[in-house]
N, CA, C and O atoms as a printed pandas DataFrame, in Angstrom:
     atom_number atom_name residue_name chain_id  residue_number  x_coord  y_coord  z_coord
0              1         N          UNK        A               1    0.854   -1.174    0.000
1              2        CA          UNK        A               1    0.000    0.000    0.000
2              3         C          UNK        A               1    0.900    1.238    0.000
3              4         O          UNK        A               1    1.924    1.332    0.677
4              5         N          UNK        A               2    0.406    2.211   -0.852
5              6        CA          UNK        A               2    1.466    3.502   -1.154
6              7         C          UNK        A               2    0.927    4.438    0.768
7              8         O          UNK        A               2   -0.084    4.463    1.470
8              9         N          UNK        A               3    2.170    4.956    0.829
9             10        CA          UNK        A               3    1.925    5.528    2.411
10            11         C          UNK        A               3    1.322    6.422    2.555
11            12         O          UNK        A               3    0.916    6.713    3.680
12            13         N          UNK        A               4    0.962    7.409    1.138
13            14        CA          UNK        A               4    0.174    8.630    1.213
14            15         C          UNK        A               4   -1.513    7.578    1.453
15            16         O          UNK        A               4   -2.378    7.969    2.237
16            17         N          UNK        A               5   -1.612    6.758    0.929
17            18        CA          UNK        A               5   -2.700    6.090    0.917
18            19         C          UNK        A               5   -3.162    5.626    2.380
19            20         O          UNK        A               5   -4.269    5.866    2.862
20            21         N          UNK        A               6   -1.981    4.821    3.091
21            22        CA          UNK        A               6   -1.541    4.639    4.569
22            23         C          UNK        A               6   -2.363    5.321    5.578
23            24         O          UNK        A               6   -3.136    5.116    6.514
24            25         N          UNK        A               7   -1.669    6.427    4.753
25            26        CA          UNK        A               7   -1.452    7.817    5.865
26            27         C          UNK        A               7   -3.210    8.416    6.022
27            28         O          UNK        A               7   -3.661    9.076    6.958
28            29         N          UNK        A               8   -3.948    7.935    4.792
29            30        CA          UNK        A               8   -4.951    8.525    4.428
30            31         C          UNK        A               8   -6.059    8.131    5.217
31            32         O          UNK        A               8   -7.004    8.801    5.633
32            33         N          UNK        A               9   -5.725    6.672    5.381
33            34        CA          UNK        A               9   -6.429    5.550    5.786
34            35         C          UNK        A               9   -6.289    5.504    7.565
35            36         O          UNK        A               9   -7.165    5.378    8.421
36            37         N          UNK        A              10   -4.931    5.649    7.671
37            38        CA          UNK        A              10   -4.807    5.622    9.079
38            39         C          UNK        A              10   -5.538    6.991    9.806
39            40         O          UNK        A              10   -5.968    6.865   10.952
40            41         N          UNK        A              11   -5.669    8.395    9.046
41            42        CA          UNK        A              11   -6.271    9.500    9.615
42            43         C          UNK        A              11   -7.535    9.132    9.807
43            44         O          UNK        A              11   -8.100    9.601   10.795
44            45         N          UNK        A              12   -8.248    8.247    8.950
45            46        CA          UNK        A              12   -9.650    7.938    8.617
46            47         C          UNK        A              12  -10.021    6.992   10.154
47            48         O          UNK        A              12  -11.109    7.238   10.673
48            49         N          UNK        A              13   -9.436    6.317   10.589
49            50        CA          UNK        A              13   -9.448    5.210   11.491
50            51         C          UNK        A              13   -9.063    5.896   12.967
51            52         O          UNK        A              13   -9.418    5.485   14.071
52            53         N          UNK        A              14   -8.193    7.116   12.650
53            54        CA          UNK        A              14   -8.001    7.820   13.786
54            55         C          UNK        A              14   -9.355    8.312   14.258
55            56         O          UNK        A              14   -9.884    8.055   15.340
56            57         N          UNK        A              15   -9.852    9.094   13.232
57            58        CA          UNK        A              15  -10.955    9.837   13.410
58            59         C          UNK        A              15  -12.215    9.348   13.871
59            60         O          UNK        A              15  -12.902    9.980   14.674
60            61         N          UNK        A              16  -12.590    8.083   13.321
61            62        CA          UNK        A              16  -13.787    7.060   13.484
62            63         C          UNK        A              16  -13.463    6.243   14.868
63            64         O          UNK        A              16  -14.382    5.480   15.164
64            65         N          UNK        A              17  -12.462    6.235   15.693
65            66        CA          UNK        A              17  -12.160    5.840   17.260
66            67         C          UNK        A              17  -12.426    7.324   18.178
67            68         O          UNK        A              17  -13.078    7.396   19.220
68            69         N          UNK        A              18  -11.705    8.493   17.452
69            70        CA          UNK        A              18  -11.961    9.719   18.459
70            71         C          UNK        A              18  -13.637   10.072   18.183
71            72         O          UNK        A              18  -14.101   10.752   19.098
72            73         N          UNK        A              19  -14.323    9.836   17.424
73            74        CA          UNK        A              19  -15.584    9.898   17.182
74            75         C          UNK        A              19  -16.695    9.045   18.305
75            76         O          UNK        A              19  -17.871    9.386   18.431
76            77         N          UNK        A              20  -16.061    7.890   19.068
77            78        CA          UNK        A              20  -16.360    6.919   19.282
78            79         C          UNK        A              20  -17.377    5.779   17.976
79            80         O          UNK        A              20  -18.162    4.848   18.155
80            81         N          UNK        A              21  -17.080    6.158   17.272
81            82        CA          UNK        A              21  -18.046    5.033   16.154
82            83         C          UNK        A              21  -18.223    3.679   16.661
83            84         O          UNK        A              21  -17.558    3.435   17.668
84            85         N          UNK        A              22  -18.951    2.742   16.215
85            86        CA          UNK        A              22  -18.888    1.223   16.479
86            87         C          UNK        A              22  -17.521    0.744   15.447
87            88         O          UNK        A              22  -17.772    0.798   14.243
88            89         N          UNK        A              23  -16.555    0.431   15.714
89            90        CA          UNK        A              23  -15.553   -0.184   14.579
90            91         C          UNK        A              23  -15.148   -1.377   15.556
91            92         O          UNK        A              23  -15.312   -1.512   16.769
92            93         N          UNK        A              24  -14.464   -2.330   14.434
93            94        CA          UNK        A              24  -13.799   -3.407   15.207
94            95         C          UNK        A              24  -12.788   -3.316   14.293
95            96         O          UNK        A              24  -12.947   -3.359   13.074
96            97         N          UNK        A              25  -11.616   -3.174   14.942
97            98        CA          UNK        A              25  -10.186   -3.706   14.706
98            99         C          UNK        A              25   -9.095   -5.036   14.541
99           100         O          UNK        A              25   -8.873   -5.407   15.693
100          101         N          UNK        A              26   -8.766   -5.406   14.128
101          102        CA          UNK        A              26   -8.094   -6.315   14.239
102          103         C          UNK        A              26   -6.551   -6.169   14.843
103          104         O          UNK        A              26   -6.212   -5.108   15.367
104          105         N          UNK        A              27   -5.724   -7.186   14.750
105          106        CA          UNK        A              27   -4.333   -6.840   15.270
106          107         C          UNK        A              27   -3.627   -6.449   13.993
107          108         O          UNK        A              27   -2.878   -5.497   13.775
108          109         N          UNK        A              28   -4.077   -7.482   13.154
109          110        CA          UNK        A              28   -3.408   -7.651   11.653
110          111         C          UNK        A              28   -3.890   -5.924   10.993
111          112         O          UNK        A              28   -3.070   -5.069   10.657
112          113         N          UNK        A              29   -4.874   -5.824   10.964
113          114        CA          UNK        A              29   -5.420   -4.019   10.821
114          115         C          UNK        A              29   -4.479   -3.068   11.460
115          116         O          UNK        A              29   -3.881   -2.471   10.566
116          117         N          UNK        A              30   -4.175   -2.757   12.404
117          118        CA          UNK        A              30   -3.452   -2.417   13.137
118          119         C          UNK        A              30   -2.199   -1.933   12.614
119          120         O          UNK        A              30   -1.628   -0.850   12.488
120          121         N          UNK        A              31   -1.888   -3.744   12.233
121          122        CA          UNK        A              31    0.106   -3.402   12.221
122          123         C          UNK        A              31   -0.092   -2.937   10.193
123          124         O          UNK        A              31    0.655   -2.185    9.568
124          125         N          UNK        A              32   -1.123   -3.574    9.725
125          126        CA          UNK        A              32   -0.676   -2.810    8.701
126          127         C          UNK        A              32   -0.839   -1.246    8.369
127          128         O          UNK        A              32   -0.197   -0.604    7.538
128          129         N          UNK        A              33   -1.901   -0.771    9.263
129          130        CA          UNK        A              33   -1.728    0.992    8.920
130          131         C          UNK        A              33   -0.614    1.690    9.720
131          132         O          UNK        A              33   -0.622    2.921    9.742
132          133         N          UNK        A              34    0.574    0.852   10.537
133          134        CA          UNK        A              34    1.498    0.709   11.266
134          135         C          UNK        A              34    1.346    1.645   12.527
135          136         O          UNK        A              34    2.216    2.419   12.927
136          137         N          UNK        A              35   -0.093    1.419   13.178
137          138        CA          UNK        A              35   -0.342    1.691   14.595
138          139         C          UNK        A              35    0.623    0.632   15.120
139          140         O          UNK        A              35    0.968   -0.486   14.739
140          141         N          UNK        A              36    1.026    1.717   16.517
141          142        CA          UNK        A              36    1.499    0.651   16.962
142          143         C          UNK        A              36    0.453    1.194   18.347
143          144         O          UNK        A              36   -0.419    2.048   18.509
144          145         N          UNK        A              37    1.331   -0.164   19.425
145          146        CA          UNK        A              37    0.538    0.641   21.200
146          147         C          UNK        A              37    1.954    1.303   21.855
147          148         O          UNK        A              37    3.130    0.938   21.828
148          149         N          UNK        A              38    1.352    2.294   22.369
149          150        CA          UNK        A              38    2.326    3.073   23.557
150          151         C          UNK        A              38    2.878    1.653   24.761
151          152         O          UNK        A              38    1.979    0.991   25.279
152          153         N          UNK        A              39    3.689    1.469   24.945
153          154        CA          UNK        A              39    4.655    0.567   26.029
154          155         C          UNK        A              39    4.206    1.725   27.295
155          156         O          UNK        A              39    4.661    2.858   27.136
156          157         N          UNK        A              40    3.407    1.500   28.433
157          158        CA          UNK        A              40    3.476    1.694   29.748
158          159         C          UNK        A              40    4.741    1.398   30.419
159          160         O          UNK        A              40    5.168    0.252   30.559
160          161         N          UNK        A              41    5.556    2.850   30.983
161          162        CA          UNK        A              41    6.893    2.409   31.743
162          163         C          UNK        A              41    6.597    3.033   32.813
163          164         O          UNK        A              41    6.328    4.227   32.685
164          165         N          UNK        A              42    6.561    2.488   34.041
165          166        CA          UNK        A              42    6.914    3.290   35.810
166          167         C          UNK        A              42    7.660    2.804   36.215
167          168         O          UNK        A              42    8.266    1.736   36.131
168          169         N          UNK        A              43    7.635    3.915   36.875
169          170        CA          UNK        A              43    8.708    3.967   38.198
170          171         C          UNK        A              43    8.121    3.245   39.445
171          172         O          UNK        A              43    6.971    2.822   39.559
172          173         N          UNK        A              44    9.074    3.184   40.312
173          174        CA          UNK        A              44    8.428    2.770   41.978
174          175         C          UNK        A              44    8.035    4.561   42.509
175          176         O          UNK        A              44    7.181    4.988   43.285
176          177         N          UNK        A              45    8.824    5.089   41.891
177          178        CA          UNK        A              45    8.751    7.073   42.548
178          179         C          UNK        A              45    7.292    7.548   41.678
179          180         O          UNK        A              45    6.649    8.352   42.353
180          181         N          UNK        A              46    6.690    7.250   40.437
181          182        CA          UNK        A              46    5.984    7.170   40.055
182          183         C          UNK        A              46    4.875    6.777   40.489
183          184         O          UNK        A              46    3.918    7.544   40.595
184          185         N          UNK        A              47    4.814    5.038   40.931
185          186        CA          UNK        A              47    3.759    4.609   41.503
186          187         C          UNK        A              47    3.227    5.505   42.648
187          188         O          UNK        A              47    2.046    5.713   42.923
188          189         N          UNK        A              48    4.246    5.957   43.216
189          190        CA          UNK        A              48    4.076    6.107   44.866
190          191         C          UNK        A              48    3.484    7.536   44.477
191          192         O          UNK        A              48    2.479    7.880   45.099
192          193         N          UNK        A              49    3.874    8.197   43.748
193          194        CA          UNK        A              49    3.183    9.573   43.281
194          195         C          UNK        A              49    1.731    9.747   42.757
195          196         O          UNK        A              49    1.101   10.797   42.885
196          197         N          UNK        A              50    1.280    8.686   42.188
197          198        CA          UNK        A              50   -0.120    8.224   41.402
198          199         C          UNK        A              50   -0.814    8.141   42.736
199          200         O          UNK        A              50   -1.514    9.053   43.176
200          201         N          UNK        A              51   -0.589    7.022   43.347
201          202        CA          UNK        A              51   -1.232    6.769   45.057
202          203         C          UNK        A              51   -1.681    8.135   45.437
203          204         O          UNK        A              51   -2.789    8.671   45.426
204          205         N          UNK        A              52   -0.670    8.479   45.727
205          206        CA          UNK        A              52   -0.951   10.213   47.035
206          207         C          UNK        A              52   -1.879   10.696   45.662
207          208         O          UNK        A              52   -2.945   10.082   45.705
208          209         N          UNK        A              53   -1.840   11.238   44.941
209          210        CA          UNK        A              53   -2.684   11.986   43.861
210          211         C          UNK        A              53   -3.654   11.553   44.298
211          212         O          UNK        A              53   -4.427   12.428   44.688
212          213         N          UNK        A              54   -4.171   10.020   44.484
213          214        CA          UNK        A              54   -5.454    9.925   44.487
214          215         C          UNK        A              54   -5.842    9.817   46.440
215          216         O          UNK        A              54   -6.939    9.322   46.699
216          217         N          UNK        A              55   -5.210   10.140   47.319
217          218        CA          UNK        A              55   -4.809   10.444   48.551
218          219         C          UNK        A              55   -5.640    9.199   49.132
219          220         O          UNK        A              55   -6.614    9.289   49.879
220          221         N          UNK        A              56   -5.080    8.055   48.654
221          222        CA          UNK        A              56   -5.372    6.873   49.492
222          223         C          UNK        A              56   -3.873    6.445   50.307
223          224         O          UNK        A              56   -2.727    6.827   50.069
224          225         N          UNK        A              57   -4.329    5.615   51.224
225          226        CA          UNK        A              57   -3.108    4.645   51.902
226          227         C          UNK        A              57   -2.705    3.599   50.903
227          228         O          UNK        A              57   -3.179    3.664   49.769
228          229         N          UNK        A              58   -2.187    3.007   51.105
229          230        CA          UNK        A              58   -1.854    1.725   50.263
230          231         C          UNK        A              58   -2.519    0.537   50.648
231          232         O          UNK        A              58   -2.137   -0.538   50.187
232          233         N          UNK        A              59   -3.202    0.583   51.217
233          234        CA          UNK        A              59   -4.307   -0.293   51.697
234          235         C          UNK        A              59   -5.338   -0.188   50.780
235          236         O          UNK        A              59   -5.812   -1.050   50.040
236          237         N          UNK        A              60   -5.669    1.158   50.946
237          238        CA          UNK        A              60   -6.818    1.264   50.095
238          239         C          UNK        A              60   -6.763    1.451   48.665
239          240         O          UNK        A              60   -7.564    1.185   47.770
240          241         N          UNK        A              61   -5.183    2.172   48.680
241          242        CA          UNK        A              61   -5.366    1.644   47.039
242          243         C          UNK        A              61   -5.187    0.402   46.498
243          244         O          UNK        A              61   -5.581    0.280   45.338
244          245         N          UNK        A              62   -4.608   -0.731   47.122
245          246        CA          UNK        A              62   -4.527   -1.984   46.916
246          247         C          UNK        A              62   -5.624   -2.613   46.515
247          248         O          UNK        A              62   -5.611   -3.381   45.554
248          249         N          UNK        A              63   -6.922   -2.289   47.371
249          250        CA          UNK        A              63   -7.786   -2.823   47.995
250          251         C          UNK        A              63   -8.923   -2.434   46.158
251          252         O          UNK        A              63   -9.775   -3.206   45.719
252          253         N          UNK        A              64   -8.471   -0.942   45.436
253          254        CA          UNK        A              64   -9.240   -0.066   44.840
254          255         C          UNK        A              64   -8.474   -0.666   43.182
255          256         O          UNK        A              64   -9.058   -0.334   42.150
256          257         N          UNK        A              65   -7.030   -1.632   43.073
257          258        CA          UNK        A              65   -6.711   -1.904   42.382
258          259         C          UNK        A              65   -6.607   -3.410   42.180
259          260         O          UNK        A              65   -5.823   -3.973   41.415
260          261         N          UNK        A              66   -7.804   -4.170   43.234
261          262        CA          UNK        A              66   -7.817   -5.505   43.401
262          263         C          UNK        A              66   -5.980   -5.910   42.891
263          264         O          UNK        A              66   -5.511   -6.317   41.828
264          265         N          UNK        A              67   -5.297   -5.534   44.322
265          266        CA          UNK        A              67   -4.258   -6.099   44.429
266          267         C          UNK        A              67   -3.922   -5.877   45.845
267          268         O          UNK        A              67   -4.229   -4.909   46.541
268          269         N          UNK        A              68   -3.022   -7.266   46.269
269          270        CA          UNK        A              68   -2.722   -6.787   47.847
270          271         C          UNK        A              68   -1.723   -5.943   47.692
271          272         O          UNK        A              68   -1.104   -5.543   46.706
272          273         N          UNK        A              69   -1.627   -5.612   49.498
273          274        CA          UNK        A              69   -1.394   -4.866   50.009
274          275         C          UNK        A              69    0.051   -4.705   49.819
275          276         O          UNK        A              69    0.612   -3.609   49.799
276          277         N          UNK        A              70    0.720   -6.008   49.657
277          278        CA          UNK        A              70    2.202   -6.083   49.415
278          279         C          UNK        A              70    2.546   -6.118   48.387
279          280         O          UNK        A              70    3.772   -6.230   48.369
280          281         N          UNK        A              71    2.002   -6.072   47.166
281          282        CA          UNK        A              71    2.103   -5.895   45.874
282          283         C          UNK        A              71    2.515   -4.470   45.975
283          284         O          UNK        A              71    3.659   -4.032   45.844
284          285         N          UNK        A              72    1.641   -3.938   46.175
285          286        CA          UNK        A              72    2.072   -2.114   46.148
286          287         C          UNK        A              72    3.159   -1.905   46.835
287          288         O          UNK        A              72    4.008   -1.275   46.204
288          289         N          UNK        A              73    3.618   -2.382   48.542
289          290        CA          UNK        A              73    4.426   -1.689   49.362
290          291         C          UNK        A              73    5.452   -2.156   48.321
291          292         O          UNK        A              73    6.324   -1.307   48.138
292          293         N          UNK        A              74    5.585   -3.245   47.606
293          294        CA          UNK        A              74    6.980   -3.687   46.894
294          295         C          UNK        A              74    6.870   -2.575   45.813
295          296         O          UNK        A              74    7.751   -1.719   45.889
296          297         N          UNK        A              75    5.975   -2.430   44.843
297          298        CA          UNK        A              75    6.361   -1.266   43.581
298          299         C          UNK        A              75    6.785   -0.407   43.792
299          300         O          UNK        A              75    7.711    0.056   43.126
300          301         N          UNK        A              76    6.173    0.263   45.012
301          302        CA          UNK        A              76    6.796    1.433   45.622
302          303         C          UNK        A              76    8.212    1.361   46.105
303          304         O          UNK        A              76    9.062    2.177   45.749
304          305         N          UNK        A              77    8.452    0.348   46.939
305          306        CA          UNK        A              77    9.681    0.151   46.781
306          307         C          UNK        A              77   11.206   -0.196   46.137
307          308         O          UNK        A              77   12.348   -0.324   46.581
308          309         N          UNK        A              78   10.410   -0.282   44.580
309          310        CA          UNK        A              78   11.250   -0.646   43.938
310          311         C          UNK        A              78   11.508   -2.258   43.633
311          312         O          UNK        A              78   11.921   -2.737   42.577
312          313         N          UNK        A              79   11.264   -2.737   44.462
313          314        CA          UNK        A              79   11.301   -4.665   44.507
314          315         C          UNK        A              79   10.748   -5.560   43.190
315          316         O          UNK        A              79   11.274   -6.484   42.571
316          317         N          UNK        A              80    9.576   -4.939   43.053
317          318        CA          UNK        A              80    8.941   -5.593   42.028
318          319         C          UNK        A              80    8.366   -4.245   41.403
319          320         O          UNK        A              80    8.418   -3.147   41.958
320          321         N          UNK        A              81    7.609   -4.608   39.704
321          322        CA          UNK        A              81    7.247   -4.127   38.848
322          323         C          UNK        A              81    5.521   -4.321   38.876
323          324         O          UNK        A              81    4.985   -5.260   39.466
324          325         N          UNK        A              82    5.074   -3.692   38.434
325          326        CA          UNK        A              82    3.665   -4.181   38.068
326          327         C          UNK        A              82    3.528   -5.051   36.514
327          328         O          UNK        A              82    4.355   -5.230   35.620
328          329         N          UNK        A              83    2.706   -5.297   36.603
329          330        CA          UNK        A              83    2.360   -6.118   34.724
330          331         C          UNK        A              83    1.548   -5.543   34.149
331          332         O          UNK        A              83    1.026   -4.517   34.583
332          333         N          UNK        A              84    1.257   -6.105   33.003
333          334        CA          UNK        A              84   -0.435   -6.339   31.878
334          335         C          UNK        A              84   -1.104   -4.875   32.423
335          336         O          UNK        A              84   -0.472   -3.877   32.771
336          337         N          UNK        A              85   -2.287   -5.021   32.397
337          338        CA          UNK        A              85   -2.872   -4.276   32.535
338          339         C          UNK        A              85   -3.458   -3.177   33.657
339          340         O          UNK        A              85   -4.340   -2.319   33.620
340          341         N          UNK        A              86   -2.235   -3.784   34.976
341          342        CA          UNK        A              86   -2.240   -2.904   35.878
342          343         C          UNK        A              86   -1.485   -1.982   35.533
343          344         O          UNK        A              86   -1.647   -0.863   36.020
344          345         N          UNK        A              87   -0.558   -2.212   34.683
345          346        CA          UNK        A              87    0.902   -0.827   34.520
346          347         C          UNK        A              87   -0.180    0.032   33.073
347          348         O          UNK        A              87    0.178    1.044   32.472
348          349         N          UNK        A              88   -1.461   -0.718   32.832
349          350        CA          UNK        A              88   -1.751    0.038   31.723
350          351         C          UNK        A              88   -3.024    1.004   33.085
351          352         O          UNK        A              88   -3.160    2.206   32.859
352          353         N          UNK        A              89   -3.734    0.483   34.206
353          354        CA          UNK        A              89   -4.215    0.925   34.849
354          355         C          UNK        A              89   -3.991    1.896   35.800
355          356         O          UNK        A              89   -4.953    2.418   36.364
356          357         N          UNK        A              90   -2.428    2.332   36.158
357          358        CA          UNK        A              90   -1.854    3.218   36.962
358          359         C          UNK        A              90   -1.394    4.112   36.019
359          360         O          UNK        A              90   -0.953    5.176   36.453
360          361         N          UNK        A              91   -1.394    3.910   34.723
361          362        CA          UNK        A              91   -1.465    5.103   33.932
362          363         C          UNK        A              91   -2.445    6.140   33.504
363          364         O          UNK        A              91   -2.253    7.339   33.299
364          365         N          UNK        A              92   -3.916    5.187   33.377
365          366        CA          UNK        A              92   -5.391    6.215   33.655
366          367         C          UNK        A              92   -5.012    6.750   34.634
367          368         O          UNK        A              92   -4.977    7.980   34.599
368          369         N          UNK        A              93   -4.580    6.050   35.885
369          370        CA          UNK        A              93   -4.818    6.860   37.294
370          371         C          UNK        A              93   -3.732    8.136   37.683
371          372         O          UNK        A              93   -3.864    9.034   38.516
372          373         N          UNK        A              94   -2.620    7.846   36.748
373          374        CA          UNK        A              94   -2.141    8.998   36.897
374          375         C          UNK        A              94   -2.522    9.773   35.856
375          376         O          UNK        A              94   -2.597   10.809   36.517
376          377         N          UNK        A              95   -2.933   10.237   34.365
377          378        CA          UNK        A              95   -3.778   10.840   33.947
378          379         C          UNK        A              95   -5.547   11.139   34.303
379          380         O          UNK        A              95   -6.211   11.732   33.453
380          381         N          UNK        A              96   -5.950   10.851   35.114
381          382        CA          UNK        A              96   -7.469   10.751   36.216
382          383         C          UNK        A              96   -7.262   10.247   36.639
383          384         O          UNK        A              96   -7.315    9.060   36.315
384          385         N          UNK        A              97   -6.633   10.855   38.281
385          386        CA          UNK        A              97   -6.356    9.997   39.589
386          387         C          UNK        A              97   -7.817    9.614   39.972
387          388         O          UNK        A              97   -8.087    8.470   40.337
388          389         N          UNK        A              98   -8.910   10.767   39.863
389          390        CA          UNK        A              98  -10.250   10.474   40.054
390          391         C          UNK        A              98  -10.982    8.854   39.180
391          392         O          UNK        A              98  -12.026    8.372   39.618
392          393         N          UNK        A              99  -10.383    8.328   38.189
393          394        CA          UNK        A              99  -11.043    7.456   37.410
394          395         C          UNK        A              99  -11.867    6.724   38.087
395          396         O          UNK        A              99  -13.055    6.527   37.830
396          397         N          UNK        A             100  -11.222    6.292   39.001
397          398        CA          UNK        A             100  -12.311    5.123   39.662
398          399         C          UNK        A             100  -13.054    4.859   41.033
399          400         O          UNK        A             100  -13.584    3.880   41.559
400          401         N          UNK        A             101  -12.777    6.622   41.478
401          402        CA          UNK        A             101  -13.491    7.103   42.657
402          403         C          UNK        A             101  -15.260    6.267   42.362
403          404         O          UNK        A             101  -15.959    6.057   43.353
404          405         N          UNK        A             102  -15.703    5.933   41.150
405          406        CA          UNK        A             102  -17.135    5.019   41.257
406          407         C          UNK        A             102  -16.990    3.870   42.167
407          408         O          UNK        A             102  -18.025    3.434   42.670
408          409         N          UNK        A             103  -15.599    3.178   42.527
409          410        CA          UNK        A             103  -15.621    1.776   42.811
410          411         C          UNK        A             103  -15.900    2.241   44.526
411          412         O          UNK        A             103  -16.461    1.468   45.303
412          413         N          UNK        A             104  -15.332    3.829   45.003
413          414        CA          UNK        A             104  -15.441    3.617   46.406
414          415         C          UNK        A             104  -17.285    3.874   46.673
415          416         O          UNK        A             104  -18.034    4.662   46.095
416          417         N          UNK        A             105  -17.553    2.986   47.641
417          418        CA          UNK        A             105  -18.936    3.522   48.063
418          419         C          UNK        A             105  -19.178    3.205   49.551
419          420         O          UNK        A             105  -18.733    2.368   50.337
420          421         N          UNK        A             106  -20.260    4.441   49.631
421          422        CA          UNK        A             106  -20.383    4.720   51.390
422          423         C          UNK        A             106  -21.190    3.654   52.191
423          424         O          UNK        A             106  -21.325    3.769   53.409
C-alpha cells in the first residue's frame, strides 16, 4: 500500500475511534496501517506519586486496584514491577487519579 494512501487511511481510522463510532479492529489491521501501542513504563517514585494523587493509603489503594497490600508496598519500593494491565491501569490513574473514585462507596 502507497503511504500517502496509509497515511490517508490511518487518519480515517483515527478519526472514526476519536468519534467513538462502532468499529472493530483487528491486530493484523493495526500493524498494517502501522499503529502501533504506547509501552506503559513506571517507576516505583511514580507509583508512589499516582497513590498520594489519588490520597489513598496503600491499603486502600490496593484494595481499589484488586491487588494486595504487598504488591504495592513492593512497587513502591522498587522490589517488584507491576504487569499487563495494571501498569496500563496506573497510567489512567495517573492521567485521572479520580477514574475510579465510582468503585469507592459509602
Amino acid at each position: 500500500m502507497r503511504k500517502t494512501i496509509k497515511e490517508a487511511i490511518g487518519g480515517t481510522v483515527q478519526d472514526m475511534l476519536n468519534a467513538d463510532l462502532p468499529v472493530s479492529f483487528s491486530k493484523r489491521d493495526f500493524d498494517e496501517l502501522g499503529y502501533e501501542f504506547e509501552k506503559v513504563k513506571i517507576t516505583s517514585e511514580e507509583i508512589k506519586t499516582i497513590r498520594e494523587k489519588t490520597r489513598l493509603s496503600q491499603a486502600v489503594f490496593a484494595k481499589l486496584l484488586n491487588v494486595s497490600l504487598s504488591s504495592v508496598r513492593q512497587w513502591e519500593q522498587g522490589k517488584r514491577i507491576p504487569t499487563g494491565s495494571t501498569k496500563v491501569l496506573l497510567d489512567l490513574l495517573n492521567k485521572s487519579p479520580h477514574i475510579l473514585d465510582y468503585r469507592i462507596k459509602a
